[in-house]
C-alpha positions in Angstrom: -10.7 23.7 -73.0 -11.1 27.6 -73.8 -8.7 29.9 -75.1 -8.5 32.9 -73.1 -6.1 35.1 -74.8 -2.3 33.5 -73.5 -4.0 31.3 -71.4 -5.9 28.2 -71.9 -9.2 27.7 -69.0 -10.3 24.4 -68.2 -14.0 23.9 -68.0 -15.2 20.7 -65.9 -18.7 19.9 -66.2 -19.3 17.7 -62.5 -22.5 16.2 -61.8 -24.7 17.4 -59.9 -26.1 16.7 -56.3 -28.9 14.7 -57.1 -27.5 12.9 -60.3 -25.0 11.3 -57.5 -28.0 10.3 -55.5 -29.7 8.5 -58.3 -26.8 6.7 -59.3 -26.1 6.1 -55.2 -29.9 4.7 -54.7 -29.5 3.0 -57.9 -26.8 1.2 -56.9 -28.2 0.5 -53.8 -31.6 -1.3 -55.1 -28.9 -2.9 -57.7 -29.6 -1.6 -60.6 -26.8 -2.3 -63.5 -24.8 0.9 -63.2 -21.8 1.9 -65.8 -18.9 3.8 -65.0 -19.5 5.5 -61.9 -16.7 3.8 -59.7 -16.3 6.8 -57.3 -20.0 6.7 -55.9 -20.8 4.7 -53.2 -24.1 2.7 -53.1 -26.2 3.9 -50.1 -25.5 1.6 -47.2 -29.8 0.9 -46.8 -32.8 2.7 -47.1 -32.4 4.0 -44.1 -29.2 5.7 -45.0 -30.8 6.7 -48.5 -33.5 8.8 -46.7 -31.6 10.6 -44.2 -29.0 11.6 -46.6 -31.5 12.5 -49.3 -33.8 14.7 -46.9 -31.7 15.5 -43.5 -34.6 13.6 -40.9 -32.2 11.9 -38.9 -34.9 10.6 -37.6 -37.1 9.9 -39.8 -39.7 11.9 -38.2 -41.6 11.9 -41.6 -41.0 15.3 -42.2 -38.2 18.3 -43.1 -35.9 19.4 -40.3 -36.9 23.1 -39.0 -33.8 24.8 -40.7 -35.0 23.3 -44.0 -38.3 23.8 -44.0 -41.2 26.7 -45.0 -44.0 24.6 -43.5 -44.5 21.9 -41.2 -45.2 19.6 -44.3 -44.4 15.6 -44.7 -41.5 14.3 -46.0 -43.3 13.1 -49.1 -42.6 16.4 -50.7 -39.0 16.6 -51.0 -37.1 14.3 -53.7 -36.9 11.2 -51.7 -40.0 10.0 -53.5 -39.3 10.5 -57.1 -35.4 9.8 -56.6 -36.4 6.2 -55.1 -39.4 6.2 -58.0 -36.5 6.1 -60.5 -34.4 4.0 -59.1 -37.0 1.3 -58.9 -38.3 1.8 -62.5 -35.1 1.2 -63.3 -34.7 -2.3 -61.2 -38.1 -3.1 -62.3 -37.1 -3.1 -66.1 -33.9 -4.3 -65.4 -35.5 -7.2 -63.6 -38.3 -7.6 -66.3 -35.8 -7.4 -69.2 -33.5 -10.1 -68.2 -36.3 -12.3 -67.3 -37.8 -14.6 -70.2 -40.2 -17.4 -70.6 -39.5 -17.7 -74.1 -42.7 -15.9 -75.0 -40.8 -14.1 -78.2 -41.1 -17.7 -79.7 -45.0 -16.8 -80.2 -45.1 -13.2 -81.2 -45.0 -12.5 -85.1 -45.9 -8.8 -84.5 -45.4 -6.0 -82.0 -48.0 -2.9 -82.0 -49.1 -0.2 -80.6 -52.8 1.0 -79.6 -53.7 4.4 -78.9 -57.3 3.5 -76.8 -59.0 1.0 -74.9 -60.8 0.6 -78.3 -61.3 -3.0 -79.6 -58.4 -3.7 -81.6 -58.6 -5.6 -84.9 -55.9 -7.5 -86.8 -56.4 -9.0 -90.1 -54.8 -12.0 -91.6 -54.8 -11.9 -95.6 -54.9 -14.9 -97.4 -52.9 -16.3 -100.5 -52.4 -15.7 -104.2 -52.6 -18.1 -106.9 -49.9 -18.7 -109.4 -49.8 -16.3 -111.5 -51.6 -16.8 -115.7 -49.6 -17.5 -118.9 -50.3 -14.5 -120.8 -50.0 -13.8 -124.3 -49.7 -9.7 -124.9 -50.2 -10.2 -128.1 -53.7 -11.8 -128.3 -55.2 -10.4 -124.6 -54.6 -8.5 -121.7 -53.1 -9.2 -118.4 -56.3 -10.5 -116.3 -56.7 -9.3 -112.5 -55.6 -11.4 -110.3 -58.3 -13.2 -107.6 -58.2 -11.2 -104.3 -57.5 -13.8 -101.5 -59.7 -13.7 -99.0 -59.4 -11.9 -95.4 -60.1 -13.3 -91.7 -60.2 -10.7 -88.5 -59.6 -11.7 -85.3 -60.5 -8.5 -82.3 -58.7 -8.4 -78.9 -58.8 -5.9 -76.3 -56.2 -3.8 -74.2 -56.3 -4.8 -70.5 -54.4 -3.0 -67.6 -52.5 -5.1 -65.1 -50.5 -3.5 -61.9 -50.4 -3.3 -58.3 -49.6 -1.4 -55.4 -46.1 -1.3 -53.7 -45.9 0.3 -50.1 -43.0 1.2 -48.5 -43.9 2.5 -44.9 -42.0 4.5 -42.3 -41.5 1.4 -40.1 -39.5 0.0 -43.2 -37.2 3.0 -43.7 -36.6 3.4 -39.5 -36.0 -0.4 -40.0 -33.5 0.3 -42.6 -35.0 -3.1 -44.3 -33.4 -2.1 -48.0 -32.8 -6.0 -48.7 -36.7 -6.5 -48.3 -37.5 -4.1 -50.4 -34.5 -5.0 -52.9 -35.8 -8.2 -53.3 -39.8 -7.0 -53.7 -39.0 -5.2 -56.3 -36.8 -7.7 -58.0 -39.7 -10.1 -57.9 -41.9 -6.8 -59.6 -40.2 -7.1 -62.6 -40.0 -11.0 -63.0 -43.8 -11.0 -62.0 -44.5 -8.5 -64.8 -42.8 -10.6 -67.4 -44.6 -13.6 -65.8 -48.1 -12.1 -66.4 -47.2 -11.4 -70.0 -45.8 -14.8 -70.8 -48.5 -16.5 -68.5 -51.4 -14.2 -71.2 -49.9 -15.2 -74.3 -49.0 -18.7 -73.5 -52.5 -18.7 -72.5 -53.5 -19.0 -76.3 -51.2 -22.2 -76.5 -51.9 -24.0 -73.4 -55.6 -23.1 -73.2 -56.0 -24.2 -76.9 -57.6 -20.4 -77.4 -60.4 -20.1 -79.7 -59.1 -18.7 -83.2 -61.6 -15.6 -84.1 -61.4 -16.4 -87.9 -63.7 -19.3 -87.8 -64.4 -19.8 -84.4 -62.8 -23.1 -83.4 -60.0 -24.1 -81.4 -56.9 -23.8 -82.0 -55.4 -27.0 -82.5 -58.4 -28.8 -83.4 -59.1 -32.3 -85.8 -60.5 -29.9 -87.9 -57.3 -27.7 -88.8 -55.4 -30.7 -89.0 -53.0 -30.1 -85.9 -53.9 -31.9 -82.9 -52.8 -35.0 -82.2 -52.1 -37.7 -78.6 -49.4 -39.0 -79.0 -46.8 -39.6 -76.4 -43.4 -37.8 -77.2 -40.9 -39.7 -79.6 -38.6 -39.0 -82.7 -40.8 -40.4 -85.2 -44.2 -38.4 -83.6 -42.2 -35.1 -83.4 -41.3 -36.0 -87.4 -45.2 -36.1 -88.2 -46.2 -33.1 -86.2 -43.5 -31.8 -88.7 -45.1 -33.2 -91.7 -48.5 -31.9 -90.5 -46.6 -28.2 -90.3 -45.7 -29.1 -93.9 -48.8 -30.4 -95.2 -50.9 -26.9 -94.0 -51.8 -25.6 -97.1 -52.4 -22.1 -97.7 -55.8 -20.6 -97.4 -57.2 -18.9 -101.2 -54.3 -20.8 -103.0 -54.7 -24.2 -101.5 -51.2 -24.8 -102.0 -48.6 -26.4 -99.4 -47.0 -24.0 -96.8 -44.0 -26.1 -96.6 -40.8 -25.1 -94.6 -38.4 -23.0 -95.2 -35.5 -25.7 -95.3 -32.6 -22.7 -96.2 -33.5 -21.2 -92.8 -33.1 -24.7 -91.1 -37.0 -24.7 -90.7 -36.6 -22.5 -87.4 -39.2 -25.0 -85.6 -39.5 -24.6 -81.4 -40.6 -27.9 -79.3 -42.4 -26.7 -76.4 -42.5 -28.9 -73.3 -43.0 -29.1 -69.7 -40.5 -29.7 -67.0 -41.0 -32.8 -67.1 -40.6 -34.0 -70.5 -37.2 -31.1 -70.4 -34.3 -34.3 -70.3 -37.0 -36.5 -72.7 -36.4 -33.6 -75.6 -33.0 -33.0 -74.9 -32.0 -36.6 -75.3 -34.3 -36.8 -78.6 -32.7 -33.6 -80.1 -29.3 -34.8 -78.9 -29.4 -38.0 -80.3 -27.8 -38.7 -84.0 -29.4 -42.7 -84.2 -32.3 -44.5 -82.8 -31.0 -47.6 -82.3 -27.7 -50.0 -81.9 -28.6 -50.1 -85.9 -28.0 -47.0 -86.7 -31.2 -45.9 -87.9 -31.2 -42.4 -88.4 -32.7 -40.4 -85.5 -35.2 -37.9 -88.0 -35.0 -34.9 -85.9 -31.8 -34.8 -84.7 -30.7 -30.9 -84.1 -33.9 -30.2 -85.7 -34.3 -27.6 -82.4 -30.6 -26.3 -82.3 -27.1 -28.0 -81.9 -27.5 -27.1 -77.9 -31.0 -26.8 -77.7 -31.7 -23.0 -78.1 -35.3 -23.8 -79.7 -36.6 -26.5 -76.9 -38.9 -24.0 -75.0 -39.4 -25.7 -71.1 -42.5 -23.8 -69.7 -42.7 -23.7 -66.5 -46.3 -22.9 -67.2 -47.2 -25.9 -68.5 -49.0 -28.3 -65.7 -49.5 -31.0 -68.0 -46.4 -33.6 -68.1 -47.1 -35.6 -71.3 -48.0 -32.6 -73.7 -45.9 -31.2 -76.6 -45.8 -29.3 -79.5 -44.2 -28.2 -82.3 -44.4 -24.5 -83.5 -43.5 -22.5 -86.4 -41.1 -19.7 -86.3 -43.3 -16.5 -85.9 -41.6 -14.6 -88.3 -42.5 -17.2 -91.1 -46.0 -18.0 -89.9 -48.3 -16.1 -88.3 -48.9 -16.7 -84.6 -49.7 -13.9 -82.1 -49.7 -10.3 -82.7 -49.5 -8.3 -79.5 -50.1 -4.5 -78.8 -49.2 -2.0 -76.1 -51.2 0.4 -75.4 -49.4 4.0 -76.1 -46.2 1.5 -77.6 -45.4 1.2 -73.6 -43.8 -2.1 -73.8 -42.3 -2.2 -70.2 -44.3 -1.8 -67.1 -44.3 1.9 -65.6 -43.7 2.8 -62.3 -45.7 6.1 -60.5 -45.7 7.6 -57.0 -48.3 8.9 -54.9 -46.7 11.7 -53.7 -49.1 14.5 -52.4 -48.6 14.6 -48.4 -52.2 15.7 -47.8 -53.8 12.6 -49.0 -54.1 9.1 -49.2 -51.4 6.4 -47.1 -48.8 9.2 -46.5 -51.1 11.4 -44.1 -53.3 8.6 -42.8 -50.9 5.6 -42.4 -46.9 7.0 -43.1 -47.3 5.3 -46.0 -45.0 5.6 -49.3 -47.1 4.1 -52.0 -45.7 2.8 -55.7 -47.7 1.9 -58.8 -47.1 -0.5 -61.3 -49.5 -0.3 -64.4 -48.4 -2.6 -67.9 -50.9 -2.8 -70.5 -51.7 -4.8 -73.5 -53.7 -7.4 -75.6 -52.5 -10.1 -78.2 -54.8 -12.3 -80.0 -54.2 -15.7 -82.2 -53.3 -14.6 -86.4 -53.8 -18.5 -87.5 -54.2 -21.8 -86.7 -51.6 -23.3 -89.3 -48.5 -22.3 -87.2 -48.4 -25.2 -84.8 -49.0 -29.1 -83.9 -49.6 -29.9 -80.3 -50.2 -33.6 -78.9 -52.7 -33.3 -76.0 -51.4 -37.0 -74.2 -54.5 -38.6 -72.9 
């Protein structure tokens, strides 16, 4: 409100033209949209373009009366406008989707170039000396120890076309639903990459052996029970730390924090183990009961996993090192571009509308003393 003298002016600020589209085409591909009751979703894509541009019929390029040129379509809004709105449904999508992969990252980064990247894992002090100030000095302490590991930044994407035929088709659903599966694919790829290091049994780069290996004191065959889960647990406690030799142990205040990872098939097998308080009709204490969560918030079920008899045991990232991951450019959600120049490429040669989704990042393995997994012969 202004005050003019006697007379107070209201000022209403609408929103434009093409904010109304966005939030139409947004609503349209089904993007979460807040507030905003008065605007209508566009009824297809169909009904997006013709509104957005004035072809009625789709001709592929301006009406006469709203053009300079005889130029394609491509070079009006309709492009970037439908560019947004499926960045915005590809994140959305991609966001919502998980496959518990945050129960394996310890650290989030960002890279600036294709460069190998390096990550260090530093090693442990020693107690500390009894000191006397009064007969000596304070001695320096022993530097622990350092192991690198090197990973590099890869790009992943593809191409999404949507082509005149589509759009005089008004086929909105089909594309709704391709770019729904865009952003769960995305989130796929990432989890499928860094689960890799788990269900691969990745190499560790600080001394070259596998990660659950004899050797490190983590890999055992067992079939899945209470009492097997309870030593993988007592081999998590067991790790000692590298420099100090001392025991890692568990940090019991924080209720340990530990994730079971299983397949599909083995999802009822945990359930019922974490579930149950005794073992038997004698009452013998079941050892890991809730040891994953009162409602099973730590079981991770990967659909990943093709093996139906293997399990493990991890630690919580943020008390163990596991994977570090980086983003190139701190770009941790897939990006979404448009090709749209009208005198190249699909749009002149094939009525072609052609979108790009690029996502790029590496991880790589901090330490092998964060997990136990039982590879079931």
């Amino acid at each position: 409100m202004l005050n003019n003298g006697s007379r107070a002016v209201y000022v209403e600020v609408a929103e434009e033209a093409v904010d109304k589209i966005q939030i139409a085409l947004d609503k349209m591909l089904g993007v979460q949209v807040h507030g905003h009751h008065e605007i209508q979703a566009f009824q297809g894509l169909r009904h997006a373009y013709v509104q957005i541009t004035g072809d009625s019929e789709v001709f592929g390029r301006l009406p006469a009366y709203k053009m300079r040129s005889q130029e394609a379509i491509i070079a009006a809004d309709f492009p970037k406008l439908l560019a947004n709105s499926l960045t915005k449904r590809v994140v959305q999508d991609y966001r919502e989707t998980s496959f518990r992969e945050d129960r394996l990252i310890s650290f989030i980064g960002s890279a600036t170039s294709f460069k190998p990247q390096n990550a260090v894992r530093v090693g442990y002090f020693g107690d500390l000396e009894t000191i006397d100030p009064e007969a000596g000095d304070y001695n320096e302490a022993a530097k622990p120890g350092e192991e690198g590991v090197e990973f590099e930044i890869a790009t992943r994407g593809n191409i999404l076309t949507v082509t005149r035929r589509a759009i005089l088709s008004d086929d909105q659903n089909g594309i709704t639903r391709r770019v729904n599966g865009w952003g769960r694919a995305a989130r796929r790829t990432l989890a499928r990459y860094l689960w890799g290091f788990y269900l691969n049994n990745a190499t560790y780069g600080g001394d070259s052996a596998a990660w659950f290996a004899a050797g490190h004191g983590n890999l055992i065959t067992d079939v899945i029970s209470p009492a097997k889960i309870a030593v993988a647990i007592s081999a998590l406690m067991d790790m000692t730390e590298p420099d100090s030799g001392e025991k890692l142990g568990l940090d019991e205040k924080k209720g340990m924090n530990l994730t079971l990872v299983v397949g599909h098939a083995l999802w009822w097998t945990a359930r019922t183990i974490n579930r149950a308080e005794y073992l038997d009709a004698a009452l013998t204490p079941n050892p890991v009961h809730q040891m994953f969560g009162p409602n099973e918030e730590r079981i991770a079920v990967l659909p990943l996993e093709t093996d139906a008899a293997n399990w493990g045991v991890l630690c919580d990232p943020k008390d163990r090192n596991l994977l570090e991951v980086r983003f190139l450019m701190g770009q941790q959600e897939p990006e979404i571009f448009v090709a749209n120049n009208p005198g190249v490429g699909q749009m002149l040669k094939a009525d072609k509308l052609q979108f790009k989704v690029r996502h790029e990042y590496g991880a790589d393995l901090l330490d092998y003393r964060n997990g136990v997994k039982s590879v079931v012969p």
